[in-house]
DRENDO-1510 file (C-alpha; in Angstrom, 1 decimal, always signed):
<recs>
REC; n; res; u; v; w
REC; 1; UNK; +50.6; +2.3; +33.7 .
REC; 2; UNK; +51.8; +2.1; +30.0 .
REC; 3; UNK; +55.1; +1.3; +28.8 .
REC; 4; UNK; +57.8; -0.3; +30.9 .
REC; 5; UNK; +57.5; -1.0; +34.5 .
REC; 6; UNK; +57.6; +1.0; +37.7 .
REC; 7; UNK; +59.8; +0.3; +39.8 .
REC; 8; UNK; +59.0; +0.3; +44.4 .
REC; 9; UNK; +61.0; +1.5; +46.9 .
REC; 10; UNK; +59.1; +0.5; +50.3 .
REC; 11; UNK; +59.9; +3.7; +52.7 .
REC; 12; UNK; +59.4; +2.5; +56.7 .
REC; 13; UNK; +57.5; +5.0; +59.1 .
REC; 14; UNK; +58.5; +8.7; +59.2 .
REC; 15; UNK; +60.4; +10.0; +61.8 .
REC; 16; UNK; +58.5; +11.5; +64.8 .
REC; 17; UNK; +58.0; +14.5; +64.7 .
REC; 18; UNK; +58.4; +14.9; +61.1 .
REC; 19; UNK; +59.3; +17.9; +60.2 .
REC; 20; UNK; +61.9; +19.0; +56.9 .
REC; 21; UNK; +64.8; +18.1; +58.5 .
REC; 22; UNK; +63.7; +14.7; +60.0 .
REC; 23; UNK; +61.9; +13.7; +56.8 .
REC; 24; UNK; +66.0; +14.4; +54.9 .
REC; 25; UNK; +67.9; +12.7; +57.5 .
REC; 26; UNK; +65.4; +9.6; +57.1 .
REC; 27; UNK; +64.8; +9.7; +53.3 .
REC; 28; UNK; +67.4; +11.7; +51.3 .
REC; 29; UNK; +70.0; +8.7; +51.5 .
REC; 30; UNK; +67.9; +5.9; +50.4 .
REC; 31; UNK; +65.9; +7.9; +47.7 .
REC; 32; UNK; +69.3; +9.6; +46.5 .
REC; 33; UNK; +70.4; +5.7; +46.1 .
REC; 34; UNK; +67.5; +4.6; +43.8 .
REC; 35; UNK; +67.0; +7.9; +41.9 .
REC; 36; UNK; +70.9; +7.5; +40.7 .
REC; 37; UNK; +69.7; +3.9; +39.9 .
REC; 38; UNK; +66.8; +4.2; +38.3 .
REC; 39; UNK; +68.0; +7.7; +35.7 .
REC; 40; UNK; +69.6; +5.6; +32.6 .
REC; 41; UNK; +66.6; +2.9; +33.0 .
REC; 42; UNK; +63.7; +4.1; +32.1 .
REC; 43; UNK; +63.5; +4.2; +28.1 .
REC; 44; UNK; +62.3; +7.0; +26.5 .
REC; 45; UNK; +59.4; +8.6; +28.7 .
REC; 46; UNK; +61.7; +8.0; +31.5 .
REC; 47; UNK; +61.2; +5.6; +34.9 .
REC; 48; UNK; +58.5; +5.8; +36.9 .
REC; 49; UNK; +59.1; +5.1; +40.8 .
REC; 50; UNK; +56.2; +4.0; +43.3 .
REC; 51; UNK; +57.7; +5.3; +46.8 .
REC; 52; UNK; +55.4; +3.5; +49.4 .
REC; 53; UNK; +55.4; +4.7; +52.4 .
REC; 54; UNK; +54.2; +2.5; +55.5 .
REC; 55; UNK; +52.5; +4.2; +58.2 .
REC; 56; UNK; +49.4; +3.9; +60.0 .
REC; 57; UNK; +47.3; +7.0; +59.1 .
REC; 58; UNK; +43.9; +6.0; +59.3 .
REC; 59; UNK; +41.6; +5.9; +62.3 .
REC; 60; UNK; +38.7; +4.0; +63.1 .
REC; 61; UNK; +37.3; +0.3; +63.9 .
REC; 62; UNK; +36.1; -0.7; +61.4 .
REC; 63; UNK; +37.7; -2.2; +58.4 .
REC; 64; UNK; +35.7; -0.2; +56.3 .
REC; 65; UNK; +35.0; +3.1; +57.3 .
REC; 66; UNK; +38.2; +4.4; +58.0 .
REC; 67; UNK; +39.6; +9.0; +58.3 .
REC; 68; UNK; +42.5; +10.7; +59.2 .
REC; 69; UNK; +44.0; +13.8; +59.9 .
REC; 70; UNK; +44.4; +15.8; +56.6 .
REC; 71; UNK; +46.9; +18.7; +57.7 .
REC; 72; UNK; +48.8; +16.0; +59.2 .
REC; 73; UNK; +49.0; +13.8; +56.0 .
REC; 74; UNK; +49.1; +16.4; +53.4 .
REC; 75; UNK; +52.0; +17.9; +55.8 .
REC; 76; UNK; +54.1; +14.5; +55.5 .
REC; 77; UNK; +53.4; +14.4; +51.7 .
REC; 78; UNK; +54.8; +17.9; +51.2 .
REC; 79; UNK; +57.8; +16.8; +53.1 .
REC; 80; UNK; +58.9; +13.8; +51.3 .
REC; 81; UNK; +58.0; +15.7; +47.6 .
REC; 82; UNK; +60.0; +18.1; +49.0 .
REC; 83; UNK; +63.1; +15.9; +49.5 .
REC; 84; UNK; +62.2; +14.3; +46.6 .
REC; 85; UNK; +63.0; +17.2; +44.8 .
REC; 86; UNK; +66.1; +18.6; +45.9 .
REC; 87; UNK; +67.3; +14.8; +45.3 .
REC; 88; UNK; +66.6; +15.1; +41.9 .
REC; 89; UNK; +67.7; +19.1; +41.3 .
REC; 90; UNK; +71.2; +17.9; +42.9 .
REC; 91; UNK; +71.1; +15.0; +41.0 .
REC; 92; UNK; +69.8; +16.8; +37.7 .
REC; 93; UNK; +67.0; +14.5; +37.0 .
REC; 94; UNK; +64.0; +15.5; +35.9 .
REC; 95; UNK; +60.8; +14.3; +38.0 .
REC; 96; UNK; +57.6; +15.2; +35.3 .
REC; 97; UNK; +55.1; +12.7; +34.3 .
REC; 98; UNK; +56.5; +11.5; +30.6 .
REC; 99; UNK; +59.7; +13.5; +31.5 .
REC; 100; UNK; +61.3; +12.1; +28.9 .
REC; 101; UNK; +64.9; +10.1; +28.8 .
REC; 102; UNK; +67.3; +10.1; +32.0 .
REC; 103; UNK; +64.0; +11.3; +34.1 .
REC; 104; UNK; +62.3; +9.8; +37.4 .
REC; 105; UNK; +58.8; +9.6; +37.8 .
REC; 106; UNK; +58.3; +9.8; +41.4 .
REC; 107; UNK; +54.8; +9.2; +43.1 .
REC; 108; UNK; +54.4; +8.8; +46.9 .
REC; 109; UNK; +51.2; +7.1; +47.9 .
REC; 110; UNK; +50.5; +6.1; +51.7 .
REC; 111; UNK; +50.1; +2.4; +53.3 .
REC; 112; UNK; +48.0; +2.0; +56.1 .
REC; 113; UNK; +50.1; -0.2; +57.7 .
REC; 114; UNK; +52.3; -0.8; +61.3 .
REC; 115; UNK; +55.5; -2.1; +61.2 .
REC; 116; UNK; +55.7; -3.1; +64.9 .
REC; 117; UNK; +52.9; -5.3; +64.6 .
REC; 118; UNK; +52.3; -8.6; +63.4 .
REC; 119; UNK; +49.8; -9.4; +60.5 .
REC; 120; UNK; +47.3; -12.2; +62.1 .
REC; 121; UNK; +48.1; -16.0; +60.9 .
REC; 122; UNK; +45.9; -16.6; +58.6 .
REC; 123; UNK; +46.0; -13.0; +57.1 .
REC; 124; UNK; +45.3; -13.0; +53.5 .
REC; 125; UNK; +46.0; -10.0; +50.9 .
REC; 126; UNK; +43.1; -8.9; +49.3 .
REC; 127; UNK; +41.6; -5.9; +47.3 .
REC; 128; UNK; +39.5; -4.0; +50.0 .
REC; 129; UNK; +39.1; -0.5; +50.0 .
REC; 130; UNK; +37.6; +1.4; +52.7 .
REC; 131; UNK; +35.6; +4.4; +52.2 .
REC; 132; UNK; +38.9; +6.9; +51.7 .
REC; 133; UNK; +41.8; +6.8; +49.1 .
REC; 134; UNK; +44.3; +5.2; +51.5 .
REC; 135; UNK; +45.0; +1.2; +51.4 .
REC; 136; UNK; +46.1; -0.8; +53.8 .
REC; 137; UNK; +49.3; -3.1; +52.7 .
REC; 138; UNK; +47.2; -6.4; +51.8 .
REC; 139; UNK; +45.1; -4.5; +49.4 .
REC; 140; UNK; +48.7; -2.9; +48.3 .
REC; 141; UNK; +50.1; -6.2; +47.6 .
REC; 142; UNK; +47.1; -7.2; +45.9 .
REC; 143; UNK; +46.8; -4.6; +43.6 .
REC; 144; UNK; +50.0; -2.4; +42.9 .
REC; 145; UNK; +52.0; -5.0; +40.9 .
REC; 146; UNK; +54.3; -6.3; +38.7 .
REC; 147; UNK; +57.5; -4.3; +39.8 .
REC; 148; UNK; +60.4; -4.2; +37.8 .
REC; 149; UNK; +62.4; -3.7; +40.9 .
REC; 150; UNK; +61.9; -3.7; +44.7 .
REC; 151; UNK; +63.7; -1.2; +46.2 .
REC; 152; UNK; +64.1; -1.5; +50.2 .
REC; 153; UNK; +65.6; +0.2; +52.9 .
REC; 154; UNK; +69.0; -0.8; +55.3 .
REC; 155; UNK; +67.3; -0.5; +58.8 .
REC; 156; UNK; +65.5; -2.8; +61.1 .
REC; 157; UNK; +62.1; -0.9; +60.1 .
REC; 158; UNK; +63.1; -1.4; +56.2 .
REC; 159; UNK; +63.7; -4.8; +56.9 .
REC; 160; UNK; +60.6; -5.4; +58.8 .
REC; 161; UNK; +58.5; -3.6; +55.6 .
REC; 162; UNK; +60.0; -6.0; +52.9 .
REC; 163; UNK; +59.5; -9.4; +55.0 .
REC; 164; UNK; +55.9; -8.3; +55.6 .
REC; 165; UNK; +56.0; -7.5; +51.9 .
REC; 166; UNK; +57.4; -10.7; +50.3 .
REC; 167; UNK; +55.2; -13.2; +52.7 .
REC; 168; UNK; +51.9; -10.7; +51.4 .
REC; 169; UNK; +53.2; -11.2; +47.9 .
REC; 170; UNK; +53.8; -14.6; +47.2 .
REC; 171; UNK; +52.1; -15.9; +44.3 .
REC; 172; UNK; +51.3; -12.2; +43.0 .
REC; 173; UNK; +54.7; -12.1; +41.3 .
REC; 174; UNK; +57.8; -13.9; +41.8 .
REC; 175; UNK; +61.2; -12.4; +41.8 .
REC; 176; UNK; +64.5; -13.0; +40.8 .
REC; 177; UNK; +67.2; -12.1; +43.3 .
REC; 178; UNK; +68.3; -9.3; +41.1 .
REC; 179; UNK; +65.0; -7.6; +41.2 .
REC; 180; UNK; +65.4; -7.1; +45.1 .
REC; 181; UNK; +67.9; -3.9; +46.0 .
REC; 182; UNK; +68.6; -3.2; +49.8 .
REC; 183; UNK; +69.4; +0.6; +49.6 .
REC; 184; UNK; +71.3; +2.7; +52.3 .
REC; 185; UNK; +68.9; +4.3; +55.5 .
REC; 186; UNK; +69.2; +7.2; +57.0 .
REC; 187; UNK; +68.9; +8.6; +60.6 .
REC; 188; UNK; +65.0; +7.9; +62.2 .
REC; 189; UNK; +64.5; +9.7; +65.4 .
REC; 190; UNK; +61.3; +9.4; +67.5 .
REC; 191; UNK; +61.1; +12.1; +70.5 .
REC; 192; UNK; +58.1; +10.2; +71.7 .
REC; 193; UNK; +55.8; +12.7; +70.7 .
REC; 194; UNK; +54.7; +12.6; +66.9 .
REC; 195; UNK; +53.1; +16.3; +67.0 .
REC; 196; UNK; +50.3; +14.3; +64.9 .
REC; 197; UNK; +46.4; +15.5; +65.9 .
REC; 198; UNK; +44.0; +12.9; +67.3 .
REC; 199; UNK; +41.8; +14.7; +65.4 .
REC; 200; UNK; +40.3; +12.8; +62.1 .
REC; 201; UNK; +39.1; +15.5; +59.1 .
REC; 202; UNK; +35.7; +15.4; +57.3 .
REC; 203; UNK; +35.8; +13.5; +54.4 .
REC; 204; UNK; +33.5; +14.8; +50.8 .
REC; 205; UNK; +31.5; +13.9; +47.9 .
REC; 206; UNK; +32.5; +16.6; +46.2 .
REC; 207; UNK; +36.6; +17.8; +46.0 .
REC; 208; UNK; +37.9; +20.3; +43.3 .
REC; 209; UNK; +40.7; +22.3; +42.6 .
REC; 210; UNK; +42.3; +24.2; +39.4 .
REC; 211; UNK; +45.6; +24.8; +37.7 .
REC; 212; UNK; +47.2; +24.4; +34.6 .
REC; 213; UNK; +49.2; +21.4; +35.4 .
REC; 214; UNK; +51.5; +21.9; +32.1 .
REC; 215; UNK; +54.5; +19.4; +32.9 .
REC; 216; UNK; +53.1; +17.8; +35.6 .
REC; 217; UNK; +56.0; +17.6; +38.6 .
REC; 218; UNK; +56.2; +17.4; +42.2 .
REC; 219; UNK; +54.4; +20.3; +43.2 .
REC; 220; UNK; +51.3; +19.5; +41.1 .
REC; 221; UNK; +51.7; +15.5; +42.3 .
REC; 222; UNK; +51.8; +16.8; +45.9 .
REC; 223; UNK; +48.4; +19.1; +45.3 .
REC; 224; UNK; +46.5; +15.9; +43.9 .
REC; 225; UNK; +47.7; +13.3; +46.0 .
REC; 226; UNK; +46.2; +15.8; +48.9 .
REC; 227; UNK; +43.2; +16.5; +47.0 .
REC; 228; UNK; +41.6; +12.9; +47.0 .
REC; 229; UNK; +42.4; +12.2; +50.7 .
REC; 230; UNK; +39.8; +14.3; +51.0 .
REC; 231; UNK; +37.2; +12.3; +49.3 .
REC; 232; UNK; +34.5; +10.1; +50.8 .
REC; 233; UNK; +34.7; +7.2; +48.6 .
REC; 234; UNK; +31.2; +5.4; +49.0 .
REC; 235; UNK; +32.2; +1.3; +50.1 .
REC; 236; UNK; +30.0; -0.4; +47.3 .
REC; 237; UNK; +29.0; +0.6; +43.8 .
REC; 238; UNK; +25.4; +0.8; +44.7 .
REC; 239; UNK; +26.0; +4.7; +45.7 .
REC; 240; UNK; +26.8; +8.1; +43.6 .
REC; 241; UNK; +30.3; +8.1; +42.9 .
REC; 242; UNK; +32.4; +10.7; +45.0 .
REC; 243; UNK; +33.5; +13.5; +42.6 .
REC; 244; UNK; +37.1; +14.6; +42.1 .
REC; 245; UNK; +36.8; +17.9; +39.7 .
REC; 246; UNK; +39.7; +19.5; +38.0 .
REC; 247; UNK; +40.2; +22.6; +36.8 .
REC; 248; UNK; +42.5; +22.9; +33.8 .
REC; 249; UNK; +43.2; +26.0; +32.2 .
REC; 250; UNK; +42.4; +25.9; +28.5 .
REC; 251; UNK; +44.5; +25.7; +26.0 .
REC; 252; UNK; +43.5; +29.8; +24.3 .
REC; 253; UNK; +44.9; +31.4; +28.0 .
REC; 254; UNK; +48.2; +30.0; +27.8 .
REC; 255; UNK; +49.3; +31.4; +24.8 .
REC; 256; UNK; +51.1; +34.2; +26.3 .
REC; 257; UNK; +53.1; +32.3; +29.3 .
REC; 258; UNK; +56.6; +32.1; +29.1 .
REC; 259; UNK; +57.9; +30.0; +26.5 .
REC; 260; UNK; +54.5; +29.0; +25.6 .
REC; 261; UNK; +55.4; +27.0; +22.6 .
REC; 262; UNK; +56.5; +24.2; +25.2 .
REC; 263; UNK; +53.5; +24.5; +26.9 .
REC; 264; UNK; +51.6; +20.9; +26.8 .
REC; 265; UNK; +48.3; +20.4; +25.0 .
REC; 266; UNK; +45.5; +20.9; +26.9 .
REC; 267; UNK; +44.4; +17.0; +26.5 .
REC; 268; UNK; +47.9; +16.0; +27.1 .
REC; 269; UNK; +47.9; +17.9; +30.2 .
REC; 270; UNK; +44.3; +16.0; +31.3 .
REC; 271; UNK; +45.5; +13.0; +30.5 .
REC; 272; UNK; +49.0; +13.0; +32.5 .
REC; 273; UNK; +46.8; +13.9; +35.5 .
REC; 274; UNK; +44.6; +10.9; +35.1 .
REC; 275; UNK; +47.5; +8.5; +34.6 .
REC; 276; UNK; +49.3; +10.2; +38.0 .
REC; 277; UNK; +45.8; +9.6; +39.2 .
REC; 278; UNK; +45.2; +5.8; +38.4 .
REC; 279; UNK; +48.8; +4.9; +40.6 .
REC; 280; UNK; +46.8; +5.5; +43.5 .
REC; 281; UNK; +43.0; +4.9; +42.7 .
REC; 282; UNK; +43.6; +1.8; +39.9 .
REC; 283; UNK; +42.5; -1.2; +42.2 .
REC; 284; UNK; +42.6; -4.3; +40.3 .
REC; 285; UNK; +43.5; -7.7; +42.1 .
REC; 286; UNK; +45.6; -8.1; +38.1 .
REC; 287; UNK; +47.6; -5.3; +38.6 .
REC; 288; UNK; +48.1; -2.6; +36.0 .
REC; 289; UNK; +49.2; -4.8; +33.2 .
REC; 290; UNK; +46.0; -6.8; +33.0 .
REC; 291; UNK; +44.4; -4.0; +30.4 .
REC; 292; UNK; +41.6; -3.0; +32.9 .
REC; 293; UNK; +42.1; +0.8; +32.8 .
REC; 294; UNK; +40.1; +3.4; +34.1 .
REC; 295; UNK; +36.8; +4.0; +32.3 .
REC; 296; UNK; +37.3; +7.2; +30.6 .
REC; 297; UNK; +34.7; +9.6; +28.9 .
REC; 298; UNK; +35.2; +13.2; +26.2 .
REC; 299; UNK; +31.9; +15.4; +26.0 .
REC; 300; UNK; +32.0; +19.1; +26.3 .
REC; 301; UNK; +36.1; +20.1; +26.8 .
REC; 302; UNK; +35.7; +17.6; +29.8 .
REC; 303; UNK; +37.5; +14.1; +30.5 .
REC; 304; UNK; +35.8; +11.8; +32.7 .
REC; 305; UNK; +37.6; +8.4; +34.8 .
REC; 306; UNK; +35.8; +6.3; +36.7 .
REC; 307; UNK; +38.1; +4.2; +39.2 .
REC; 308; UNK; +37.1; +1.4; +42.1 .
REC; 309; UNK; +34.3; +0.0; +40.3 .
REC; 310; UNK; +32.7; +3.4; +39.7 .
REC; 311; UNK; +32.9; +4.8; +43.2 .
REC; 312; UNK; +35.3; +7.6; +42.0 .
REC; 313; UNK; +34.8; +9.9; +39.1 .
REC; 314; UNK; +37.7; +12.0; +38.2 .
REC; 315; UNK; +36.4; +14.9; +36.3 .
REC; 316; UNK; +39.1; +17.4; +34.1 .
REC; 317; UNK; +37.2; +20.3; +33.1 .
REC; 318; UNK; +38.6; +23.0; +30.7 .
REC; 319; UNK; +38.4; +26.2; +32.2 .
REC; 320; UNK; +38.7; +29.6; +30.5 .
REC; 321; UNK; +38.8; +32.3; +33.6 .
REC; 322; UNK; +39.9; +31.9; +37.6 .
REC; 323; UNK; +36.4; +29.9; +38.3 .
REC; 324; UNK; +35.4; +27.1; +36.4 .
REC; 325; UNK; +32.7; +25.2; +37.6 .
REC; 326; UNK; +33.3; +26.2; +41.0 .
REC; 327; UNK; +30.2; +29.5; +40.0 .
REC; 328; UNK; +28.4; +27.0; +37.6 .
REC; 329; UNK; +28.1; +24.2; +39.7 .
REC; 330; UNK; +26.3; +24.3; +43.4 .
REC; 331; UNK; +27.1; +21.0; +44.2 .
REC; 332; UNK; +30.4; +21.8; +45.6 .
REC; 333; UNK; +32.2; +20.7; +49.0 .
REC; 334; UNK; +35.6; +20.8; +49.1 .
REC; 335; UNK; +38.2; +23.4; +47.6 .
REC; 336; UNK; +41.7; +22.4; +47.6 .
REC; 337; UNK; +44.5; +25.3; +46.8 .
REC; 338; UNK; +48.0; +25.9; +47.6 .
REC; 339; UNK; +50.0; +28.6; +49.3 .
REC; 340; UNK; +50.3; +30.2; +46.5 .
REC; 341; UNK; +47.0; +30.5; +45.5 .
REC; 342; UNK; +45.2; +30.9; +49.1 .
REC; 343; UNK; +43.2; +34.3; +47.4 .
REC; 344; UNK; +41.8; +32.4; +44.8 .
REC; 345; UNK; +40.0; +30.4; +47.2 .
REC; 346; UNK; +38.5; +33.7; +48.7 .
REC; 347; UNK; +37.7; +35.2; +45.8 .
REC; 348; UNK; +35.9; +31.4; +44.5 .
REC; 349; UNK; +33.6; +31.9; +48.0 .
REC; 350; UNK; +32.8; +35.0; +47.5 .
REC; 351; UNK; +31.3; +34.6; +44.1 .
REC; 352; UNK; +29.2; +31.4; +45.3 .
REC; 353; UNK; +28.2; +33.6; +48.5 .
REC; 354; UNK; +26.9; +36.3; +46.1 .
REC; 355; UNK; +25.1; +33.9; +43.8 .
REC; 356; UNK; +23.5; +32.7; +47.0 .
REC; 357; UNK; +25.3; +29.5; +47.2 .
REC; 358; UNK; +26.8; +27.7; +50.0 .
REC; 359; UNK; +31.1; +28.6; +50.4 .
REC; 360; UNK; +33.5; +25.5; +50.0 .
REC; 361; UNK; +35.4; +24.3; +52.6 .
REC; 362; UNK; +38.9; +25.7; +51.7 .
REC; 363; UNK; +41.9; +23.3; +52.2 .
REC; 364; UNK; +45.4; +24.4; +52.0 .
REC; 365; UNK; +48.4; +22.3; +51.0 .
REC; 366; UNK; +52.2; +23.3; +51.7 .
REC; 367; UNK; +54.6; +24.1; +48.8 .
REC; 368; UNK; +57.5; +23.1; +48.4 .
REC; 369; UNK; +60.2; +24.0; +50.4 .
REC; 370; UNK; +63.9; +23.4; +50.5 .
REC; 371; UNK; +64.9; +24.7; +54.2 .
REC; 372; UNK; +66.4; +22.4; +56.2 .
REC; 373; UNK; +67.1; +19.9; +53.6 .
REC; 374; UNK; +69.5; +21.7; +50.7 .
REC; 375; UNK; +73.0; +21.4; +51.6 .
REC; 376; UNK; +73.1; +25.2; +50.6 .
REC; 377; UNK; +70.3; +26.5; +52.4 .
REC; 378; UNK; +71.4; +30.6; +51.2 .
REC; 379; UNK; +70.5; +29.1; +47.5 .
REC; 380; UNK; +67.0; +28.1; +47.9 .
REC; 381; UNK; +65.3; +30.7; +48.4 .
REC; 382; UNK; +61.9; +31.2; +46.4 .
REC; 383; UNK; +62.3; +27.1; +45.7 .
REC; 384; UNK; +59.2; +26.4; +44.1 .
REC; 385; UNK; +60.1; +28.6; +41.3 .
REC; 386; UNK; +62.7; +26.6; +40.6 .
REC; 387; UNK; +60.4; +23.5; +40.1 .
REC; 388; UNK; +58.1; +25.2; +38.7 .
REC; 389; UNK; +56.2; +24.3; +35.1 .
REC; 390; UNK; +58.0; +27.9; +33.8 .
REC; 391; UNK; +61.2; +26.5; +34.8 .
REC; 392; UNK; +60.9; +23.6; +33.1 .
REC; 393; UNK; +59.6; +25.1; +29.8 .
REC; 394; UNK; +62.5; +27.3; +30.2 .
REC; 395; UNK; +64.9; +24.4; +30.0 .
REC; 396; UNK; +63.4; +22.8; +27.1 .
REC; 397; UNK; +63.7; +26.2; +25.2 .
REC; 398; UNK; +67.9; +26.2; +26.7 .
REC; 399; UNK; +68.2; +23.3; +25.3 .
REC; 400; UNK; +67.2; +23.9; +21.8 .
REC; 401; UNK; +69.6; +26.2; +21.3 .
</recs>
């Protein structure tokens, strides 16, 4: 990450179950708390915010080859973006990639981690990733570093997450006492039953999606972050790198959106979703400051990363019609869309069916909703227009005037 530090806040489990109004009554107080905090600190692209959030979402064994319930984890993503964003709204902070001064730059990535059980003695942190794009908390420690604050939450389970933390980080970074903020909790209920799925989803070489992703914001970092928990991420760079494609609409079919003079560049726009993109997939046992960024290739409108010691290619492809290379391109598992955009994914399969082809498997991530967690629940209706990249060209164009 360029420019000046992000800043953690440490989240403890979710509630169980954890629905809307569970997620607000856990989160809304201690995110409200650092988002005030962190507005008039970022400089001028704004302050970027790492929310980790401990839970133990992965299945399996073996160290290494690890899965987890998608619907389940894309379901608790869309929840806390969701809070995330009303937080901010009420707050009137922006939450875009390179939003500018007074914004907050929120990312929520998950930890594979307990806080009700003990780390072994002689556990020792190091950078091991497993074959999907969830870490566990010693490869966390290892490689998501230096903060320019910790941020940490007022309940047992917060205070269980940053002792765990701290012993895991010593000798990473040290910090001064000023660096370390306790912010307030909220309310974490557990019914005993999680509503979670035993069931573990299919992982894939081969994920893609498309959008314009002008002003990247919550909505778009909820899509992503979803997308590549999908991926089968080979264990060793000896294998074909899993492939994450992306779909960006090209520059020429934007020129008659809404204030489409405020409508980001098309490599701007590529290049915003490989920086959200390196918070989570950037493994380095250095950190983000030691200049090891991802590998990155131009050829032919496209924009190529590679991440984890080239075992995942992140591919931005310029698009000119509803399709991309989802018709040019057979080699194609996994199609991730939102609610909004369900009937794409139809119409994608139906094209690849008619050319003979095999269909995608079609996932589908929540929007954004409001309900149960705005104050004023009669004012959010049709929420994810408020959010939306059209809004926020809109209030660019207000305040020019």
């Amino acid at each position: 990450m360029e420019g000046p530090l992000p800043s953690l806040l440490l989240l403890p489990p979710p509630p169980q179950p954890a629905d809307h109004a569970a997620l607000s009554a856990a989160y809304r107080p201690s995110l409200k708390s650092v988002v005030s905090s962190l507005k008039e600190s970022g400089g001028p692209n704004g302050a970027v915010l790492v929310i980790a959030l401990a839970s133990p979402v992965l299945k399996g064994p073996y160290r290494r080859h690890k899965a987890l319930s998608w619907p389940d984890a894309q379901a608790l993503l869309a929840g806390i973006y969701s809070v995330i964003s009303v937080v901010c709204s009420q707050l009137q902070v922006g939450t875009v990639v390179n939003g500018g001064p007074g914004s907050v730059d929120a990312r929520v990535i998950l930890i594979d981690h307990d806080v009700t059980k003990k780390l072994p003695v002689d556990y020792k942190p190091a950078v091991e990733p497993n074959n999907t794009a969830v870490v566990d908390i010693g490869t966390f420690v290892s490689a998501y570093h230096p903060w320019s604050h910790v941020f940490s939450v007022d309940t047992e389970a917060g205070h269980q997450l940053l002792s765990t933390y701290l012993s895991l980080v010593e000798g990473t970074q040290t910090f001064r006492q000023e660096q370390l903020i306790t912010v307030e909790g909220g309310l974490t209920m557990h019914s005993g039953t999680s509503g979670a799925t035993e069931v573990t989803s299919s992982l894939y070489d081969v994920v893609c999606l498309g959008g314009t992703f002008d002003h990247l914001h919550p909505g778009h970092k909820l899509l992503l972050t979803a997308a590549i928990l999908l991926l089968k991420v080979p264990t060793d760079g000896s294998s074909k790198p899993c492939q994450f494609v992306i779909g960006i609409t090209g520059d020429e079919l934007l020129k008659n959106k809404k204030y489409a003079e405020f409508v980001q560049s098309w490599d701007d726009r590529a290049l915003y979703v490989i920086e959200f993109l390196s918070s989570m997939l950037q493994l380095h046992r250095g950190g983000w400051k030691d200049g090891r960024g991802p590998k990155i290739e131009r050829k032919d409108q496209q924009i190529t990363a590679l991440f984890r010691d080239d075992t995942i290619s992140i591919q931005c492809v310029c698009i000119q019609d509803a399709y991309g290379p989802t018709i040019t391109t057979e080699a194609m598992d996994a199609l991730v869309v939102s609610g909004e955009t369900r009937s794409g994914g139809a119409a994608v399969n139906d094209k690849r069916k008619a050319l003979g082809w095999h269909p995608m498997e079609v996932f589908e991530v929540d929007v954004l909703d409001a309900h149960d967690i705005a104050d004023e629940p009669n004012k959010t209706g049709n929420f994810a227009t408020k959010i939306s990249s059209t809004a926020i060209r809109k209030q660019k164009a207000e305040s020019r005037i």
